[in-house]
C-alpha positions in Angstrom: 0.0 0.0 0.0 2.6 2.6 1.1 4.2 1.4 -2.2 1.3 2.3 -4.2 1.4 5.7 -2.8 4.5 6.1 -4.1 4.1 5.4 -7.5 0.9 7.6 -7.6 2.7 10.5 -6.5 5.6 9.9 -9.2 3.0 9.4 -11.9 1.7 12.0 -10.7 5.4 14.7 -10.7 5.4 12.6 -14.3 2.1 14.1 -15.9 3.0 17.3 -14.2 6.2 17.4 -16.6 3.9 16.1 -19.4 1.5 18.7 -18.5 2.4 21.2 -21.1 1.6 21.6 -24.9 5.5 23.1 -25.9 6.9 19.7 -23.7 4.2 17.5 -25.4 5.2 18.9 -29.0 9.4 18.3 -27.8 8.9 14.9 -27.5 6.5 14.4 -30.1 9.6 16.0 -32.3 12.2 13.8 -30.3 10.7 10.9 -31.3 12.1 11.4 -35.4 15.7 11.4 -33.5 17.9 13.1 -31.7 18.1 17.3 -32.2 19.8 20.2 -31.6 18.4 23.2 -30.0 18.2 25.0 -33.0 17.0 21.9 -35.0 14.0 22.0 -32.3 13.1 25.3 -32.7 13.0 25.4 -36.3 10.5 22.2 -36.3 8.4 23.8 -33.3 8.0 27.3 -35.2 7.1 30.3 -33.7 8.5 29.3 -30.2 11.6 31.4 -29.3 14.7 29.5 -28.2 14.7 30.4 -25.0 11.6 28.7 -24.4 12.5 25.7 -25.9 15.6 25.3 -23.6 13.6 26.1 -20.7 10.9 23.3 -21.2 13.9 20.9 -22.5 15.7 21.9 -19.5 12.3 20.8 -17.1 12.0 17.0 -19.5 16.1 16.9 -19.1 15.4 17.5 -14.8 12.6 14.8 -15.0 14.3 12.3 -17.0 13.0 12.3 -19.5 15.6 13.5 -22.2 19.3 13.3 -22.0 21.6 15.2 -23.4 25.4 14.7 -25.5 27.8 16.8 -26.5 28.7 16.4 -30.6 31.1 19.6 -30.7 29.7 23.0 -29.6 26.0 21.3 -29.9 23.8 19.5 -27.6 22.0 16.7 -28.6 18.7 16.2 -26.9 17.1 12.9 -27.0 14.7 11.1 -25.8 16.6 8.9 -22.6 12.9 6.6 -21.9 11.4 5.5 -25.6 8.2 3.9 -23.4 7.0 7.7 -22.8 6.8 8.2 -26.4 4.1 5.4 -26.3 2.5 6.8 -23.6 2.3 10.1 -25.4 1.3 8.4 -28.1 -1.5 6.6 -26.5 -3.2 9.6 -24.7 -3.4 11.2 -28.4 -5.2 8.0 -29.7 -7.7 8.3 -26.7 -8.0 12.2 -27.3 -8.3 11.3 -31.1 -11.3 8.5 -30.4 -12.7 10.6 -28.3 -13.1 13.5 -30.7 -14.2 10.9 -33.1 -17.1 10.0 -31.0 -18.3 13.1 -29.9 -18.8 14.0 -33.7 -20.5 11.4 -34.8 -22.8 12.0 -31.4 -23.2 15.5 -32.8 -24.1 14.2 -36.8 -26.7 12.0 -35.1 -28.1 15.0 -32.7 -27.9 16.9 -35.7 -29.9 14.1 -38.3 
């Protein structure tokens, strides 16, 4: 028991980090490979660079990217693939649940 309330609260710290549309969107980009600051910001668009780094710096403090040094760069990637399928997961339930509330809405609306 006193185990299980452990984990919730990680899972908990863990959804927290995940909590945010600009983190959400770096991992979502992560997942093609390994990037470069710049490299990030280019594929985010419109998000200055120093917003980038700050939400990279919270996943990097959580875990859940590492860093490496390839000359005067640092690479980001992601350091847990498994949190890419949970990302990818709560899309697909957000996506069928979308699904279903329009075809509730064509019926409403038949």
């Amino acid at each position: 028991m006193e185990q299980d309330l452990i984990i919730f609260e990680m899972q908990a710290q863990l959804c927290q980090v995940l909590g945010h549309a600009i983190r959400l969107r770096i991992v979502h980009t992560l997942k093609e490979g390994p990037q470069c600051v710049n490299e990030l910001v280019a594929a985010l668009q419109n998000i200055p660079q120093p917003t980038v780094s700050r939400h990279l710096a919270v996943l990097r403090s959580a875990g859940i990217v590492s860093t490496r040094r390839q000359g005067m760069e640092i690479i980001y990637e992601i350091a847990t693939p498994k949190i890419v399928g949970v990302c990818e997961m709560m899309r697909t339930i957000l996506a069928e649940r979308e699904s279903q509330q329009l075809e509730l809405l064509h019926r409403i609306q038949a």
